[in-house]
C-alpha atoms as one frame of an Amber mdcrd trajectory, in Angstrom:
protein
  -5.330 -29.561 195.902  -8.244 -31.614 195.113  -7.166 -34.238 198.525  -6.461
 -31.051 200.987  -9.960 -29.434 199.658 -11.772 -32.595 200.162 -10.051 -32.965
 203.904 -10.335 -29.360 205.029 -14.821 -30.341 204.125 -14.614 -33.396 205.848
 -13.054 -31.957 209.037 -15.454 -28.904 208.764 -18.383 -31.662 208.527 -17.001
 -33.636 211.742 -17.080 -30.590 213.436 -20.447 -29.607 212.454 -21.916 -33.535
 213.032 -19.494 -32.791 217.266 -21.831 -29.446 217.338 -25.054 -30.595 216.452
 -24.697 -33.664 219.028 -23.513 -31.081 221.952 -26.739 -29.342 221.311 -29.132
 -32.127 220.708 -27.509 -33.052 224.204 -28.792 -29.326 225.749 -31.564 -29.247
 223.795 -33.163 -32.662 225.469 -32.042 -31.293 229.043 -34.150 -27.996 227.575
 -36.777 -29.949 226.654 -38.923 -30.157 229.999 -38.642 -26.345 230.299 -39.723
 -25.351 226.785 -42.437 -27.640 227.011 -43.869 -26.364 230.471 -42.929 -22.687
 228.901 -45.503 -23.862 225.904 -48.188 -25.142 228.176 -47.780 -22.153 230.801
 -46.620 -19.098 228.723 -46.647 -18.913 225.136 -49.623 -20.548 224.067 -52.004
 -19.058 226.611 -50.711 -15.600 225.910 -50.943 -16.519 221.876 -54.310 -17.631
 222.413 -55.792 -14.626 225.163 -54.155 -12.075 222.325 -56.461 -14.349 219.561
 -59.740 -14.464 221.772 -59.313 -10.960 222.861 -60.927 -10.566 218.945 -64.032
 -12.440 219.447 -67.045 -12.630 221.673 -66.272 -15.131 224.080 -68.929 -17.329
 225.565 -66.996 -18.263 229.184 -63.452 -19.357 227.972 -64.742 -20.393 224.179
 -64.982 -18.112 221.195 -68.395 -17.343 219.756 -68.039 -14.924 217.060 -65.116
 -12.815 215.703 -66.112  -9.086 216.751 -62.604  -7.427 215.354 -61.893  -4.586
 218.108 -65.039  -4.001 219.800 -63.232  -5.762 223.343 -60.610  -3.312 223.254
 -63.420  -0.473 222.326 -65.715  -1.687 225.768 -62.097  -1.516 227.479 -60.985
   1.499 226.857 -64.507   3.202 226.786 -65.269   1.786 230.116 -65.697   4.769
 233.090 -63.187   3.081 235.158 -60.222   2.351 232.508 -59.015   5.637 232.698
 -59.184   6.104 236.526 -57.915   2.220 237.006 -54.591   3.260 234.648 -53.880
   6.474 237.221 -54.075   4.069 239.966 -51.485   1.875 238.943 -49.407   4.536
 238.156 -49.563   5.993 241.321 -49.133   2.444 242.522 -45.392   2.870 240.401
 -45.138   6.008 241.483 -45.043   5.571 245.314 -43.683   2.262 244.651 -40.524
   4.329 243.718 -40.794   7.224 246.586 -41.248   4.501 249.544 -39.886   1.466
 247.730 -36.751   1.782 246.008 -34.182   3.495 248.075 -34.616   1.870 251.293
 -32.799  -1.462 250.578 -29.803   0.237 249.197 -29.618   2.120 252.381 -29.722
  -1.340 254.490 -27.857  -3.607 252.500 -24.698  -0.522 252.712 -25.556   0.070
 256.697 -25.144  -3.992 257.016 -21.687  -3.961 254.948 -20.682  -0.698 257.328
 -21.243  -2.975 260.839 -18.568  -4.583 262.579 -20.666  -6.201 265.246 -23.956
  -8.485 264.527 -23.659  -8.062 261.083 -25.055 -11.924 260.682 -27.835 -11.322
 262.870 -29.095  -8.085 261.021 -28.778 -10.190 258.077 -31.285 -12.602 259.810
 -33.432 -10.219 260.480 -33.676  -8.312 257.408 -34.628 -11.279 255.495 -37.524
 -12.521 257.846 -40.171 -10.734 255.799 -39.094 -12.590 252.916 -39.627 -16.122
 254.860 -43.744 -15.149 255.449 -46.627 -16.563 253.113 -47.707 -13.955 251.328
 -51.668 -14.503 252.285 -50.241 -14.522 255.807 -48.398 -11.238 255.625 -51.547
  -9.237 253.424 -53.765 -10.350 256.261 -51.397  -9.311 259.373 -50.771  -6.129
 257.546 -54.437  -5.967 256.906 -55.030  -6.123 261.292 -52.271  -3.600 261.398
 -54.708  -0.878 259.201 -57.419  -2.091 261.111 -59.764   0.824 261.653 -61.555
   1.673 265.162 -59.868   0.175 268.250 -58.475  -2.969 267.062 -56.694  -2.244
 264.397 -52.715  -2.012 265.804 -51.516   1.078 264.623 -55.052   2.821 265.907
 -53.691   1.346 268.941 -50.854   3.125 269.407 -52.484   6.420 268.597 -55.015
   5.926 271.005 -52.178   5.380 273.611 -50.375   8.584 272.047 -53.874  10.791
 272.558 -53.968  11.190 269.025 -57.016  10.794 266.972 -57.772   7.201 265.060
 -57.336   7.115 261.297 -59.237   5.397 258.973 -55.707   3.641 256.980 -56.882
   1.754 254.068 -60.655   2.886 253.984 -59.157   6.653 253.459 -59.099   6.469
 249.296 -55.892   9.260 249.597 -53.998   6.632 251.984 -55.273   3.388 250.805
 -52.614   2.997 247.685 -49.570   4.409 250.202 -50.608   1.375 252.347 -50.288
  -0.841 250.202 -47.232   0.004 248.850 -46.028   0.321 252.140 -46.480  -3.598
 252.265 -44.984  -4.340 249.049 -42.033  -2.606 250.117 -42.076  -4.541 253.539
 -42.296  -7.676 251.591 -39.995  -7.080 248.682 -36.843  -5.113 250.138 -35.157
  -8.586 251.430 -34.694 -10.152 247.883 -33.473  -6.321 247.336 -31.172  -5.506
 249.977 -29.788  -9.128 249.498 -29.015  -8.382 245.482 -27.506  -4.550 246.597
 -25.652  -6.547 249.910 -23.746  -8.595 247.335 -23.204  -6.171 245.029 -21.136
  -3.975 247.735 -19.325  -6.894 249.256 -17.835  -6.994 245.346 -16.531  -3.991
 245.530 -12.490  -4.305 246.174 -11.673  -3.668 249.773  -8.789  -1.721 248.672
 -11.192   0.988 247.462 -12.424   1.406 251.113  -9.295   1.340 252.768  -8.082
   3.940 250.587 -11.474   5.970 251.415 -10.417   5.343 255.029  -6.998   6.430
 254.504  -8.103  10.045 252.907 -10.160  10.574 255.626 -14.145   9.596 254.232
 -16.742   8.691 256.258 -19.005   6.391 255.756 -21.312   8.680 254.025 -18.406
   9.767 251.548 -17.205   6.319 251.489 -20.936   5.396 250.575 -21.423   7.904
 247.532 -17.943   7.631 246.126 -17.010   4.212 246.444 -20.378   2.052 246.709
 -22.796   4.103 244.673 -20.502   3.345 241.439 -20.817  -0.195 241.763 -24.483
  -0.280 242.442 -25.098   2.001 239.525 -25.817  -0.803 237.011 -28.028  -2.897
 239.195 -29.685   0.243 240.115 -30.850   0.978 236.959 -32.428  -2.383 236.049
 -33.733  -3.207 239.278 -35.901   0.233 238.626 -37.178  -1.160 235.258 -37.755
  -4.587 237.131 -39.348  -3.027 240.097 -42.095  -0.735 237.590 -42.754  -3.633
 235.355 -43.967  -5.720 238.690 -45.904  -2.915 240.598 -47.600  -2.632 237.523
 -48.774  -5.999 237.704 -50.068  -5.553 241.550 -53.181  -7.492 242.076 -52.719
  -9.942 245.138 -52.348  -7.047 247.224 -55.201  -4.884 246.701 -57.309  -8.374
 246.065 -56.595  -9.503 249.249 -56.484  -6.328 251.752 -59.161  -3.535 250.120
 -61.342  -5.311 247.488 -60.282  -2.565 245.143 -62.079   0.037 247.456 -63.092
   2.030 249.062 -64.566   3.161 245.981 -62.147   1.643 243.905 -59.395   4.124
 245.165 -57.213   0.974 244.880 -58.362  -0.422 241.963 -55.381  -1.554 239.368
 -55.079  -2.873 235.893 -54.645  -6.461 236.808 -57.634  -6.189 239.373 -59.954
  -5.167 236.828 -58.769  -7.914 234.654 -59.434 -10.218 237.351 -62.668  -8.692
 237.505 -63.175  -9.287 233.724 -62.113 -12.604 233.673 -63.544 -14.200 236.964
 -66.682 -12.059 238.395 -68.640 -11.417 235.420 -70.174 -15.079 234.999 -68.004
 -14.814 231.907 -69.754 -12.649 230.068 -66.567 -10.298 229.843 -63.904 -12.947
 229.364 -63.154 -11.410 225.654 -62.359  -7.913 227.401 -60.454  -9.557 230.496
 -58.230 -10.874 227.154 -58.303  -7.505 225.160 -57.515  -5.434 228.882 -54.202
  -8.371 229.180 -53.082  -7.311 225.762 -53.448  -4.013 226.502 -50.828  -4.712
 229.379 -48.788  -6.350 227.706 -48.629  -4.014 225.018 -47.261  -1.166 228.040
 -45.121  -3.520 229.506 -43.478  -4.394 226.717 -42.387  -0.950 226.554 -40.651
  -1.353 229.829 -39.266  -4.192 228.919 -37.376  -2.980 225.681 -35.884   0.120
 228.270 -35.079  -2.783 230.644 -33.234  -5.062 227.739 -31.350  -1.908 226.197
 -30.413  -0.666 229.649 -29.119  -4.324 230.556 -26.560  -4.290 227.053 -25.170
  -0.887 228.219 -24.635  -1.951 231.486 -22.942  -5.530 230.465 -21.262  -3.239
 227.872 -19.947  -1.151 230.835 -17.712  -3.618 232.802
């Protein structure tokens, strides 16, 4: 008994010693990636969370002031209106944003002809710099004569409009470019999700008679459900993050109609000859603190769906 006991340990130890090499072997391929994560990620978020308690004197603490960051955040006249922006910024993100790719990528799976060069196409957006694309868009809203689409209203007879320096169109624009910008990685994700879908499925659609609007809602729409959902969490958790955008094309105006969360902590952290760096790091925690929120829905949403099939 003794003998078998004492073999039965030693094999368990060999196969402990076979396990622990395997993963010392991952762990050193891991090893650039956690320490660039450590440079990049965790430790500046551990230490912006840390400094967002002091006074901060550029990027070094001063003196520990406890909460009084968060209170000059919060207490600040444009926090409030800033945090409605960026939800409208969600918001329309959602109206203009979210269905359209779906729509594409299950128009490009219904063509028989050209299909590859639609494909092209759609992704071409994708392919410009994003500076590059802000700043054509930009020339696009231009207001008075030489702005593109006043252009074409001029030829129409129709009166100019003012685009992005109107503060109830100026968010809509934007998004409107997001969208432009984002739907290829989009439509590309949905594309591939409804060329999984068995063919069988369709041809049996086909043989009852659907069309492809029937053929759309009962046989794709069930197997984009799942990707649906989460790319809805993913797609509010990074429009709440917009700051190139408005940065680049409005300045945060007119009036800071487009102002966002991000933008003012851009604001706090780089225009205030860093004299507000402590509340640029209390106003990141602060996001954080509501994105984390999303991200919890977006991690229990993920297990049902991988629960699911």
């Amino acid at each position: 008994m003794k003998k078998i006991t004492k073999n039965h340990s030693g094999k368990k130890g060999r196969g402990r010693l076979r396990r622990l090499r395997n993963d010392f072997d991952a762990w050193i391929l891991l090893l650039p990636l956690v320490i660039i994560l450590y440079i990049m990620v965790w430790r500046p978020t551990v230490l912006g969370a840390v400094w967002s308690f002091f006074k901060m004197n550029a990027y070094t603490p001063v003196k520990f002031t406890g909460l009084d960051n968060y209170v000059r955040v919060l207490t600040h006249t444009q926090f409030l209106p800033t945090l409605i922006n960026t939800g409208w910024y969600v918001f329309w993100s959602l109206v203009i944003g979210f269905i359209p790719p779906v729509i594409i990528a299950v128009m490009l799976n219904e063509l028989v002809h050209f299909k590859k060069t639609f494909r092209i196409l759609s992704y071409i957006p994708a392919v410009i710099p994003g500076i590059a694309g802000m700043l054509m868009w930009y020339y696009i809203y231009y207001p008075g004569n030489m702005g593109l689409l006043n252009m074409v209203l001029t030829k129409l007879n129709l009166p100019q409009f003012e685009w992005l320096q109107n503060p109830k169109f100026t968010i809509i624009g934007i998004v409107i470019y997001k969208t432009w910008k984002g739907f290829p990685g989009a439509v590309l994700l949905y594309y591939a999700a409804v060329q999984s879908v068995s063919v069988e499925l369709y041809e049996a659609a086909l043989i009852d008679g659907a069309g492809p609007i029937k053929r759309a809602w009962h046989v794709t729409r069930p197997a984009l459900e799942g990707m649906l959902l989460l790319n809805l969490v993913r797609q509010i958790i990074s429009v709440f993050q917009t700051l190139d955008e408005p940065l680049a094309m409005t300045g945060g105006g007119p009036n800071n109609a487009s102002n966002t969360l991000s933008f003012q902590l851009y604001q706090y952290g780089f225009n205030s000859g860093g004299r507000a760096t402590g509340q640029a790091m209390a106003l990141g925690v602060i996001i954080f603190l509501i994105l984390i929120v999303f991200t919890l829905f977006y991690f229990i949403l993920n297990k049902k769906v991988e629960d699911r099939y």
